[in-house]
Structures are given as structure tokens and as C-alpha cells.
C-alpha positions as CSV (number, residue, x, y, z in Angstrom):
1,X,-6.2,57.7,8.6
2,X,-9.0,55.4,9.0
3,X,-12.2,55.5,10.9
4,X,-14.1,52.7,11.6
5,X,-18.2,53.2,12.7
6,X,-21.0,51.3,13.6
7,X,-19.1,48.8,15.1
8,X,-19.4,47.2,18.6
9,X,-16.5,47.9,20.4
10,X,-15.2,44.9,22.5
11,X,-11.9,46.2,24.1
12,X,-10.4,43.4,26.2
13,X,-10.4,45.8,28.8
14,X,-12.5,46.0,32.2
15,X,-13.3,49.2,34.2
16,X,-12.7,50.0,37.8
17,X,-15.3,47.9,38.9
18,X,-13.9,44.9,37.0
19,X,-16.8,44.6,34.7
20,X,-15.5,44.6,30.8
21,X,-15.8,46.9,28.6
22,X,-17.6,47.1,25.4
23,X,-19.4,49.8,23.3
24,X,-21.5,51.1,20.2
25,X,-19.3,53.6,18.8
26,X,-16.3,53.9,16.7
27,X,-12.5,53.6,16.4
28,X,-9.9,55.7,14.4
29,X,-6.5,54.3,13.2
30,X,-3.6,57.4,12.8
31,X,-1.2,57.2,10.1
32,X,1.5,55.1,12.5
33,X,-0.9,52.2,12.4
34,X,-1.8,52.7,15.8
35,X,-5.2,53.3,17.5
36,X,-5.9,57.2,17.7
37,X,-9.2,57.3,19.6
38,X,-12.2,55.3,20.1
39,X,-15.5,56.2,22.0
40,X,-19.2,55.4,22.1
41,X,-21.7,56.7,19.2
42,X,-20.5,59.1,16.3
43,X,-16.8,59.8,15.9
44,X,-15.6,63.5,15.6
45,X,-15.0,64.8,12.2
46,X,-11.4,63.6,10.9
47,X,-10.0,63.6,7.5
48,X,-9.3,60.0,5.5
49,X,-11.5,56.9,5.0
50,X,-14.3,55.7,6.9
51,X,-15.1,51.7,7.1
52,X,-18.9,51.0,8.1
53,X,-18.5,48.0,10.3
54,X,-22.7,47.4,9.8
55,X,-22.8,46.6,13.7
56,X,-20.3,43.4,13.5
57,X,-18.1,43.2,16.8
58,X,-14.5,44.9,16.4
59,X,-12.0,43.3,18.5
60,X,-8.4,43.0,19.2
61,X,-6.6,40.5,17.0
62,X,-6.3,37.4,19.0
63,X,-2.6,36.7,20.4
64,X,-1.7,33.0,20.8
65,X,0.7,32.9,23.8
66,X,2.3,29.6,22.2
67,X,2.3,28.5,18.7
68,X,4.2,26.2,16.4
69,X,3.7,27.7,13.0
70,X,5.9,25.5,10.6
71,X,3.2,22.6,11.1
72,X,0.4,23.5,8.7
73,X,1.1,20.5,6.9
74,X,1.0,18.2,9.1
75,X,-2.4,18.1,10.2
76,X,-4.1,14.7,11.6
77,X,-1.0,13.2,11.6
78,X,-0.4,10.3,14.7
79,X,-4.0,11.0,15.4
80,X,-4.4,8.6,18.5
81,X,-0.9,9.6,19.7
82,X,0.0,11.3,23.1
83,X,2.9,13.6,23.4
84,X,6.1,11.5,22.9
85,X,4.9,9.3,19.9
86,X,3.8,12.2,18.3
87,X,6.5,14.7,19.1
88,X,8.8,12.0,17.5
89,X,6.6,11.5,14.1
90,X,6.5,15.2,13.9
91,X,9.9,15.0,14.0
92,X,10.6,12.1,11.4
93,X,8.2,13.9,8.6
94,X,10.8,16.5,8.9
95,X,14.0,14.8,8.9
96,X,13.8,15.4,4.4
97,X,13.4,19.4,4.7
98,X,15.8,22.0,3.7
99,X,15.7,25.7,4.7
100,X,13.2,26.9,2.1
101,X,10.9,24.0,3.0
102,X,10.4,25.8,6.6
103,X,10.0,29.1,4.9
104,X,7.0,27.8,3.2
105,X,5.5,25.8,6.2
106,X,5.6,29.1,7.8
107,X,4.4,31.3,5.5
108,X,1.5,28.7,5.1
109,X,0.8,28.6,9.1
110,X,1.0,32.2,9.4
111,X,-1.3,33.2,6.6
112,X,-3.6,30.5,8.2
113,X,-3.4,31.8,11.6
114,X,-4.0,35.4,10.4
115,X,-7.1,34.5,8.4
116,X,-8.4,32.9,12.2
117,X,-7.9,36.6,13.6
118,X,-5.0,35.8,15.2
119,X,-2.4,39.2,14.8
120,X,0.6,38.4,17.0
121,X,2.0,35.1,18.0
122,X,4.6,33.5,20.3
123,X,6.4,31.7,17.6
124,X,8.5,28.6,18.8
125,X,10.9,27.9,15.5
126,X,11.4,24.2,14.6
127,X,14.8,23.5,15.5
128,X,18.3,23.3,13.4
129,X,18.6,20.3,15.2
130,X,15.5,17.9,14.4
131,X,15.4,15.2,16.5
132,X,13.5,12.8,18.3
133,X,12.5,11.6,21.8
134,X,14.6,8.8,23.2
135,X,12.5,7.3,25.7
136,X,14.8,5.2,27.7
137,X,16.6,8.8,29.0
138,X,13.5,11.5,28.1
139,X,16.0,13.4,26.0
140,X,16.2,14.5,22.4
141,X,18.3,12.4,19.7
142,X,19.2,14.5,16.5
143,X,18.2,12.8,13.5
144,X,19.3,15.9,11.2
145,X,21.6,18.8,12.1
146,X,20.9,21.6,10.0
147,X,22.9,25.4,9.5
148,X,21.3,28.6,11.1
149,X,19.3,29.7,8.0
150,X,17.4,26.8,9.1
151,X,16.1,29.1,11.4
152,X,16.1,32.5,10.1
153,X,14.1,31.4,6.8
154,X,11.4,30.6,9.5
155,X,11.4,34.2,10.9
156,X,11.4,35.6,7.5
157,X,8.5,33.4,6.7
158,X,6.5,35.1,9.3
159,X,7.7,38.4,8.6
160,X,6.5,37.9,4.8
161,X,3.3,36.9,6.0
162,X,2.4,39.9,7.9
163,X,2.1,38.2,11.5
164,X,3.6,39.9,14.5
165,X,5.5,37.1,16.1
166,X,8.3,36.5,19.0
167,X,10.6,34.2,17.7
168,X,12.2,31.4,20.2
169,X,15.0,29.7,19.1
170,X,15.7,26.1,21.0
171,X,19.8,26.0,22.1
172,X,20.1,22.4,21.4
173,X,23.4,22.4,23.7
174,X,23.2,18.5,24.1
175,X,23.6,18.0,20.6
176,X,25.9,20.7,19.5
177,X,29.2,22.3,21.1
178,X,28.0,25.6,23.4
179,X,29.7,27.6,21.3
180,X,27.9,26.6,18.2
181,X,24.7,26.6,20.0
182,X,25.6,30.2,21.6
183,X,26.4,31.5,18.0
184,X,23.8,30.2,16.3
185,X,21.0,31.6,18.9
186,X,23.0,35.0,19.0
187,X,22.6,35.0,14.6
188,X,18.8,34.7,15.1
189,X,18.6,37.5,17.4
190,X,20.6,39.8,15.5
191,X,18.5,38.5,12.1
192,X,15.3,39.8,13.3
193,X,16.6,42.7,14.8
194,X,18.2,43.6,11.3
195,X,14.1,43.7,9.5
196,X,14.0,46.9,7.2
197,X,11.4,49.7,7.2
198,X,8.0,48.9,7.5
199,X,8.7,45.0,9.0
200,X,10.6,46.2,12.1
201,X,7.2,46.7,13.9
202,X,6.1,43.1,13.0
203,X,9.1,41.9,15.6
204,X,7.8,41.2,19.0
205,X,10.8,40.4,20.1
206,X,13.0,37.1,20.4
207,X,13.3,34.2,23.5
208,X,14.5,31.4,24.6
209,X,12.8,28.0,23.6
210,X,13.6,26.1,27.3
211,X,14.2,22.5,26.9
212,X,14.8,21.2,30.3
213,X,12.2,19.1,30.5
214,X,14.1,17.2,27.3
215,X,17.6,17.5,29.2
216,X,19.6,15.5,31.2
217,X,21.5,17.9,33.0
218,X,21.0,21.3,34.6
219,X,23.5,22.9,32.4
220,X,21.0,23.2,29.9
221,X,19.1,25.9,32.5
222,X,22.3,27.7,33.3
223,X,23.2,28.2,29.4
224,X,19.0,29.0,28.9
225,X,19.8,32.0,31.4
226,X,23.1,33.0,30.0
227,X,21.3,33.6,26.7
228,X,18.4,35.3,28.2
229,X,21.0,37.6,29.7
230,X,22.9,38.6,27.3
231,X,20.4,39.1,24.7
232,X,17.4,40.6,26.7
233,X,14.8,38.1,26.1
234,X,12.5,36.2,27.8
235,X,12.0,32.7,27.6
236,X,9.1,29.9,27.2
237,X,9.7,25.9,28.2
238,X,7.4,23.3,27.7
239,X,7.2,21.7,31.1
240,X,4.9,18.7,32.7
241,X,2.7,18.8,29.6
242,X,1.9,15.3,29.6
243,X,1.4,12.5,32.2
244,X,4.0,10.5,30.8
245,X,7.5,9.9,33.0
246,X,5.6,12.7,35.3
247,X,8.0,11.9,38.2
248,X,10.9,12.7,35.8
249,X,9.6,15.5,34.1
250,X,8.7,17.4,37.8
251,X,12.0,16.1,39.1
252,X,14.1,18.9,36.5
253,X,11.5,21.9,37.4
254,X,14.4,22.3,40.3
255,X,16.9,22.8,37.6
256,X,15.1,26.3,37.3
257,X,14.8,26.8,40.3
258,X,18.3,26.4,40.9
259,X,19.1,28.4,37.8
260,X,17.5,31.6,39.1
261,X,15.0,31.9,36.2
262,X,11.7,32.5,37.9
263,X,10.6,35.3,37.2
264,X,8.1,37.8,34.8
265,X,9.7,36.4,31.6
266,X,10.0,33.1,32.6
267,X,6.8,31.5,31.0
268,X,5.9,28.2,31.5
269,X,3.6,26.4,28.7
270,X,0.8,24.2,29.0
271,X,1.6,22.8,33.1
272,X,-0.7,20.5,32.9
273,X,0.4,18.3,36.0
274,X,2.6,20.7,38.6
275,X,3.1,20.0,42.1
276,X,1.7,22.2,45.0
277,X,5.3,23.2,45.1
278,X,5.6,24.1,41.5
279,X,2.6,26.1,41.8
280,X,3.6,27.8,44.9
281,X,6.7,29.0,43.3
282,X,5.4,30.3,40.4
283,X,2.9,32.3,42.0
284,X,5.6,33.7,44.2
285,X,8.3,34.4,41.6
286,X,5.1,35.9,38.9
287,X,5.8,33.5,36.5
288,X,3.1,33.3,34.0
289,X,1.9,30.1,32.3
290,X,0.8,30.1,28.7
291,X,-2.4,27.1,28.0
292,X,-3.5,25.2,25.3
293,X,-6.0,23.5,25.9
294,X,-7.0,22.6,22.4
295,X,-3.9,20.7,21.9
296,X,-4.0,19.1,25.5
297,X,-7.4,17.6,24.8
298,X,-5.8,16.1,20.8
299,X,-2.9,14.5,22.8
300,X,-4.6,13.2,25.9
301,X,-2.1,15.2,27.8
302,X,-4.9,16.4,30.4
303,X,-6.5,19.4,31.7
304,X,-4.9,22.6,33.0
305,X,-6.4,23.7,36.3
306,X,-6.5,27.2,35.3
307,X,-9.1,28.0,38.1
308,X,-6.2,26.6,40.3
309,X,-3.5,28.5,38.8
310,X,-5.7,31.7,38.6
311,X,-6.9,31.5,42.7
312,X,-3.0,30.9,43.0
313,X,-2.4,34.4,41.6
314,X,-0.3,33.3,38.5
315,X,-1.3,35.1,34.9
316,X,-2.3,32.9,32.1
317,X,-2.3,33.4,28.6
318,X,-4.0,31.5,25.9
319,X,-2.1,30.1,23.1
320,X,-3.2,28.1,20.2
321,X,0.0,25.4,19.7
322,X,0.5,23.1,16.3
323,X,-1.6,23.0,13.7
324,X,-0.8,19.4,14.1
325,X,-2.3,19.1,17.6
326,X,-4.9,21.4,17.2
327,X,-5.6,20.6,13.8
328,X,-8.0,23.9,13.5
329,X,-6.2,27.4,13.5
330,X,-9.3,28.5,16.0
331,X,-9.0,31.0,18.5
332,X,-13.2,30.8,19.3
333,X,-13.0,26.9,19.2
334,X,-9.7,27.2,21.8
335,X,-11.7,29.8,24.3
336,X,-14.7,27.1,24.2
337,X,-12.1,24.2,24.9
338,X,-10.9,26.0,27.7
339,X,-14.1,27.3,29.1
340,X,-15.8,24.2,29.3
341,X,-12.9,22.1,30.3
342,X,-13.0,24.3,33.6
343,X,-16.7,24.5,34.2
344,X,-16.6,20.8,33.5
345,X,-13.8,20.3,36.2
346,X,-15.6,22.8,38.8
347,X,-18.8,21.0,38.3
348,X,-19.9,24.8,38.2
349,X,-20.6,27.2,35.2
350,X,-19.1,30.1,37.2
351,X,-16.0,29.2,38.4
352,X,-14.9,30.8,34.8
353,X,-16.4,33.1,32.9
354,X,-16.9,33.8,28.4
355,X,-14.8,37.1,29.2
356,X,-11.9,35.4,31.4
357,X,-11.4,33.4,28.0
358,X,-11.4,36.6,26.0
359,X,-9.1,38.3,27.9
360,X,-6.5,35.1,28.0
361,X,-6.6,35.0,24.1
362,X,-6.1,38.6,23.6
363,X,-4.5,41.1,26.8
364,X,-4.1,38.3,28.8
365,X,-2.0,36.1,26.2
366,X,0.0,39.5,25.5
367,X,0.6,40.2,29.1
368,X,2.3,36.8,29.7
369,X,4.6,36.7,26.5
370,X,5.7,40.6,27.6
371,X,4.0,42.6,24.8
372,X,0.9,43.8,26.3
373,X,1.9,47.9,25.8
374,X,1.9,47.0,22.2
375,X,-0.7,44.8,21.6
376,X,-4.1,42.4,22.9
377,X,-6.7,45.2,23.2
378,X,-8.5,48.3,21.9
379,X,-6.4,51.3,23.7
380,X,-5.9,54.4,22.3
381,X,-1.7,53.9,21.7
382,X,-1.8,50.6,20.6
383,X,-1.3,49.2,17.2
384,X,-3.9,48.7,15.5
385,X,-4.3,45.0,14.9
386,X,-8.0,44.2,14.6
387,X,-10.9,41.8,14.1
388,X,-14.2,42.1,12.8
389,X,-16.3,39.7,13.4
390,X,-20.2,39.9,12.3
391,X,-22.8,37.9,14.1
392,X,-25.0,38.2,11.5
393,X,-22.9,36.9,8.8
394,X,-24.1,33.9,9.3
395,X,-26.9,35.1,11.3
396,X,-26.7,34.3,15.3
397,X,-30.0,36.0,16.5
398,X,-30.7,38.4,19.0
399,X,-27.4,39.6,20.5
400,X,-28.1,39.2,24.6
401,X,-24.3,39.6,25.4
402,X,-21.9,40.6,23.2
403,X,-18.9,39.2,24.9
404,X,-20.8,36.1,25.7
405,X,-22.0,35.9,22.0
406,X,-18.7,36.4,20.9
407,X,-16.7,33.6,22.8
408,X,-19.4,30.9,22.9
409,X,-21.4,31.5,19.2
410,X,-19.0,33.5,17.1
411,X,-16.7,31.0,14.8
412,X,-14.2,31.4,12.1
413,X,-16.7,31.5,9.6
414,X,-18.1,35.2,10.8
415,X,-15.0,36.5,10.6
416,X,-15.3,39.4,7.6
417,X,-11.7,41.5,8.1
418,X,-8.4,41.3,9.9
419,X,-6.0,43.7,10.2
420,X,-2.5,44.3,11.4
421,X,-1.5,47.7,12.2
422,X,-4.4,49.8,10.8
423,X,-4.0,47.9,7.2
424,X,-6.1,45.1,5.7
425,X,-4.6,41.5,6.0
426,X,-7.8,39.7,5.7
427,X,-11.2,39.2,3.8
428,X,-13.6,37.2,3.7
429,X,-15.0,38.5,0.2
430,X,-11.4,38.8,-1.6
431,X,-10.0,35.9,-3.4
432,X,-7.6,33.8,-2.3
433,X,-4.0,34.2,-4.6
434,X,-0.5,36.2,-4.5
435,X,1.4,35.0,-1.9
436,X,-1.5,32.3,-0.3
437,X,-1.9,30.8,-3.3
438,X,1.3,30.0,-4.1
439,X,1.9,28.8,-0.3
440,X,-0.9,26.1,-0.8
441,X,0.8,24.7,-3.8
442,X,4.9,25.1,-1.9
443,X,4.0,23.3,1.1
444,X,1.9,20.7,0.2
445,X,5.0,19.7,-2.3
446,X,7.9,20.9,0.3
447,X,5.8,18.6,3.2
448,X,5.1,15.9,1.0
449,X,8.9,15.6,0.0
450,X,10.0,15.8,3.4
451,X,8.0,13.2,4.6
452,X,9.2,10.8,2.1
453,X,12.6,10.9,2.8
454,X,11.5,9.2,6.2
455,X,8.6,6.7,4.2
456,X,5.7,8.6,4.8
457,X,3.0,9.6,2.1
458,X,-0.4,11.2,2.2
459,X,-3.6,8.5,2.3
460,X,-4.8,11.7,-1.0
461,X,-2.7,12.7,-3.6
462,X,-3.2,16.4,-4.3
463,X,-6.5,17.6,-5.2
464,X,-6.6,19.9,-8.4
């Protein structure tokens, strides 16, 4: 058991009144890993450790509702790229890797996410089937077909890494026979159902990677829902991300319509450019949307109207996306994006405020990828997956607001602990080496390889 004082308690949570709640007190973690009690001022005597948090905010881990995390190495890469172009150059710098390669751009991306705070993420695998983007028909061309450990090396990776993660597995049923595609996405579930003691809890669960907006039929909706069916998931699709062939990408939102998938665990990322219509519908059917507005603002793909989305009644959650689109692993730096993205649109400073951001990147982004009993904020029950953050470390000054302090001064640099079910993934003071160490060294050589099977090479050879 482990009981953490002196710390500033910001919960993620709001009280009847809707104002959030935060407090000077203490939090205990039970021998499950999960939160035992927490409360203003000194903690009740309890055996086990104590952890003197010297006054630094303790938060929930942040929760990115929609992440890529086999990019780590592919940062800056088709820097003045929008979506397409870079999508397919992603895709090219791929075309040379091998199962093991993903495990290690995983593990890499995981451990990097995990040193930004972030405890859970919704984990879109790259696919068996890399391909590209065919322009001329706004599908997906396979340059490389690969077998299913393709995939389950990738959830392994983040499993070995000590991130909670939902894994979403792409059916690729336009490049491979149904029945492939069916088996292969029904041997992921099962994989990550199969985790032994210990790693069972890091599972969030599994979903559908929708790819309608790359199809060119609406079977590709029907067999999404089949899968969600049978193996009780929910799923996430990237739709209307980008202005480019807009009136085609809107024009297959009916394909899910049609399909019946609306719904709770129908989540649509980044919608960047709906219709009245498309809103309308998610609001009715309470389909959430997950936003990344990092990533939007890299590839000129636009601004979300969350404001819009919001007012509509439809529950947003904040997700991070590639380290090759967002470059920075930063859950502070994405609230700010966001944040000032909207007030910049309103022409107001209110129409959004520092907690709203909060909430999306922790309960919020929990609540729209279905895990929000589990994890996204301080409640006795929960597991205990945890940031501490200290404003003074380096120093910020007076502390006026703490939530405000927190989203729109705090950076990765005052991060000082993270931890993931009551144990110690992250800090600042330890040296970096075991498994990190050696995932520095495996994907910059596994990336570097891939690349070059398609004629790409860093501009900097490795530094030693």
C-alpha cells in the first residue's frame, strides 16, 4: 500500500454544481493497484509507504482517445505534407519492415508516450496490409501484405511497455479475401485476450480500425459491424479529416448510416469537416468523436469545431495521434492546441475553458473510447494510473489556479513521476537504460532499414 501526501489533488472530476474538483490532501493506492481513498489534508493512519508529493499537482494519467504508436521514428517526415501525401510516405518508409521491426517502433512510442504522462491509449495498429493512397479512387493500394504476427508483435510491444492500450486492428477486406481478413482480426482479439497474470489489466480492450472513408464500397461497413458483433468491441474510423476529395469523403458517412453502426462505441476521429447532417446524426445516435488537434494543425487538415460539436451534445475525447504528425508526444502542448484553436475560432476566450481541455485528455478521452469506470480520473475504485507534475520544478510562480496553471503553464519538463496502476513507470531523476535504452538503439536501426528498402535515409547518421 502506498500513500501519497502533500500533493494537490486535481481529480478530473466536477461537483454538483459543475465546478471541478481539486484539493490539498492525499491519495492512497490498495494492494490491487487501484485508488483506496483520497481526501483533503492528512490521510488516516494506514500501514505501507508514504510518497511526499512536496505540493506538485497529482493527476490522472492522461488518456489519448487516438494514437498511432508504431511512428516514433518517423518524426518530421513529409513535413509540408497534408494528409494523403503523407499518409502514403508513412506508408512507403514501412514497406522494408518485418514483425519485430513494429515491436520495437512500439515499444519505442509507448515508452515515449508514458514518459509524457500519458497511462492508457487508444492504439490504432499499423496494418498487415501496408499500403498506400491511390488518389484517382481515394482507396488504399497494398504495397506489402504481411502475416498476423504483424500485428500481435505490435500489441505485445505495448504490453511490454507498460501502457494500457485498446488495440484496433484495420480489416483490410479490399485487399485480402473476408475470410482471411475475418481470421486474422478474430487472432488479434483472442491474442490479447490470452495476456498472463499481471498484464491482463494493461488490456483495455480491442476495436475495430473503420476504413470507410478509404473504401469503395459499403461492404466494408457491413463486415466493420459483423466484427464488432461478434467480438464485442467497439470501433474508431478516421472520417472527413482533411479537406481533400471532401465531397467524396462525406458522400460514404451514409455507408454507416446504412450499416446501423451509430451508436456509443461508434467513435468517429478527428471530423474535421462534417455536414449539419453528419452532426445531427451523431448527436442523436451518441456517437462520440475523438480530436486531435495537434496533428490537424501539422497536416493542414483544419480545425475541429469542438464548441460546435459540444453545443450539439456529442462527447469528445482528446487524443494525441502519430508521433509523425504531432512530432511531440505532449498531452499539455495538445490541450493548448486545442484550447486556443477554439477561442481563436469563437473570437472569445470563454467559449472553452483550461478544464474542458483537462477533462477531454483524461475522463473525457476515457469516456468516448468506453473505459471511463477504469480509468481518466482520481476516484476511489479506479486504477491507479497517475501523474505528478511539480510547478515548481522548473519554478512557475505563484499558483492562482491550479487547473488553469496546469493546462496552460505546466509542460513535459515538470513532469517528476508516472505511474500505472499504483507502481512507478516513470522518473525524472532515474536514468534512462533496460528496456528504453535498448529501444533507442532497435528502432532507430529497424526504421532506418525499413526505410531504405523504399530509398529513404536520414539527412543525420546516428549520433553516439
Amino acid at each position: 500500500m502506498l500513500t501519497i501526501v502533500n500533493a494537490v489533488l486535481l481529480t478530473a472530476t466536477v461537483d454538483e454544481e459543475g465546478r471541478p474538483v481539486w484539493m490539498e490532501g492525499w491519495l492512497r493506492i490498495g494492494e490491487d493497484g487501484r485508488i483506496a481513498g483520497l481526501g483533503e489534508g492528512a490521510p488516516p493512519p494506514a500501514p505501507g509507504e508514504r510518497f511526499d508529493a512536496g505540493q506538485a499537482f497529482v493527476a490522472p494519467g492522461f488518456v489519448s482517445a487516438h494514437s498511432h504508436l508504431f511512428t516514433s521514428g518517423m518524426r518530421g517526415v513529409a513535413p509540408d505534407s497534408t494528409l494523403y501525401e503523407w499518409v502514403s510516405r508513412n506508408s512507403l518508409m514501412l514497406v522494408g519492415a518485418e514483425p519485430d521491426d513494429l515491436y520495437w517502433m512500439t515499444v519505442h512510442g509507448a515508452l515515449d508516450v508514458l514518459s509524457h504522462g500519458v497511462t492508457s491509449a487508444f492504439n490504432f495498429l499499423q496494418s498487415r496490409v501496408v499500403s498506400t493512397f491511390d488518389r484517382s479512387s481515394s482507396t488504399l493500394r497494398a504495397a506489402r501484405v504481411h502475416g498476423p504476427d504483424f500485428l500481435t508483435r505490435q500489441v505485445d510491444a505495448a504490453r511490454d511497455a507498460g501502457l494500457r492500450t485498446i488495440s484496433a486492428v484495420r480489416l483490410d477486406d479490399e485487399q485480402l479475401p473476408e475470410e482471411e481478413s475475418f481470421a486474422a482480426f478474430g487472432h488479434v482479439m483472442a491474442h490479447r485476450r490470452a495476456a498472463g497474470p499481471g498484464r491482463s489489466r494493461l488490456d483495455l480492450g480491442g476495436a475495430v480500425y473503420g476504413a470507410v472513408q478509404w473504401s469503395s464500397s459499403p461492404a466494408t461497413a457491413e463486415r466493420e459491424r459483423a466484427m464488432m458483433t461478434e467480438h464485442g468491441v467497439a470501433n474508431q474510423a478516421h472520417f472527413v479529416e482533411t479537406a481533400e476529395q471532401i465531397d467524396l469523403q462525406r458522400s460514404r458517412f451514409s455507408w454507416y448510416e446504412q450499416a446501423g453502426l451509430l451508436g456509443p462505441d461508434m467513435v468517429f476521429g478527428h471530423f474535421v469537416h462534417p455536414t449539419d447532417h453528419m452532426v445531427g446524426a451523431l448527436a442523436a445516435a451518441d456517437s462520440p468523436v475523438s480530436w486531435q488537434p495537434a496533428s490537424n494543425g501539422r497536416l493542414g487538415s483544419g480545425t475541429m469545431d469542438a464548441v460546435r460539436l459540444r453545443d450539439a451534445g456529442i462527447r469528445i475525447g482528446l487524443g494525441l495521434d502519430d508521433q509523425s504528425c504531432t512530432d511531440v508526444s505532449d498531452p499539455f502542448q495538445n490541450m493548448r492546441f486545442g484550447l486556443y484553436q477554439q477561442r481563436s475560432q469563437g473570437l472569445r476566450a470563454d467559449v472553452m475553458s483550461p478544464h474542458e481541455v483537462f477533462r477531454a485528455h483524461t475522463l473525457g478521452a476515457a469516456d468516448v473510447v468506453g473505459v471511463a469506470d477504469r480509468v481518466g480520473s482520481l476516484e476511489v475504485g479506479k486504477e491507479a494510473d497517475l501523474v505528478v507534475v511539480d510547478p515548481r520544478r522548473p519554478d512557475l510562480g505563484p499558483v492562482w489556479d491550479p487547473i488553469a496553471t496546469y493546462v496552460l503553464a505546466c509542460q513535459p519538463r515538470n513532469i517528476r513521476q508516472v505511474f500505472v496502476g499504483g507502481e512507478r513507470v516513470w522518473d525524472a531523476e532515474a536514468e534512462r537504460g533496460g528496456l528504453s535504452a535498448r529501444a533507442d538503439v532497435e528502432t532507430y536501426e529497424r526504421m532506418v532499414r525499413s526505410a531504405a528498402a523504399s530509398g529513404f535515409a536520414p539527412a543525420l547518421s546516428r549520433r553516439n
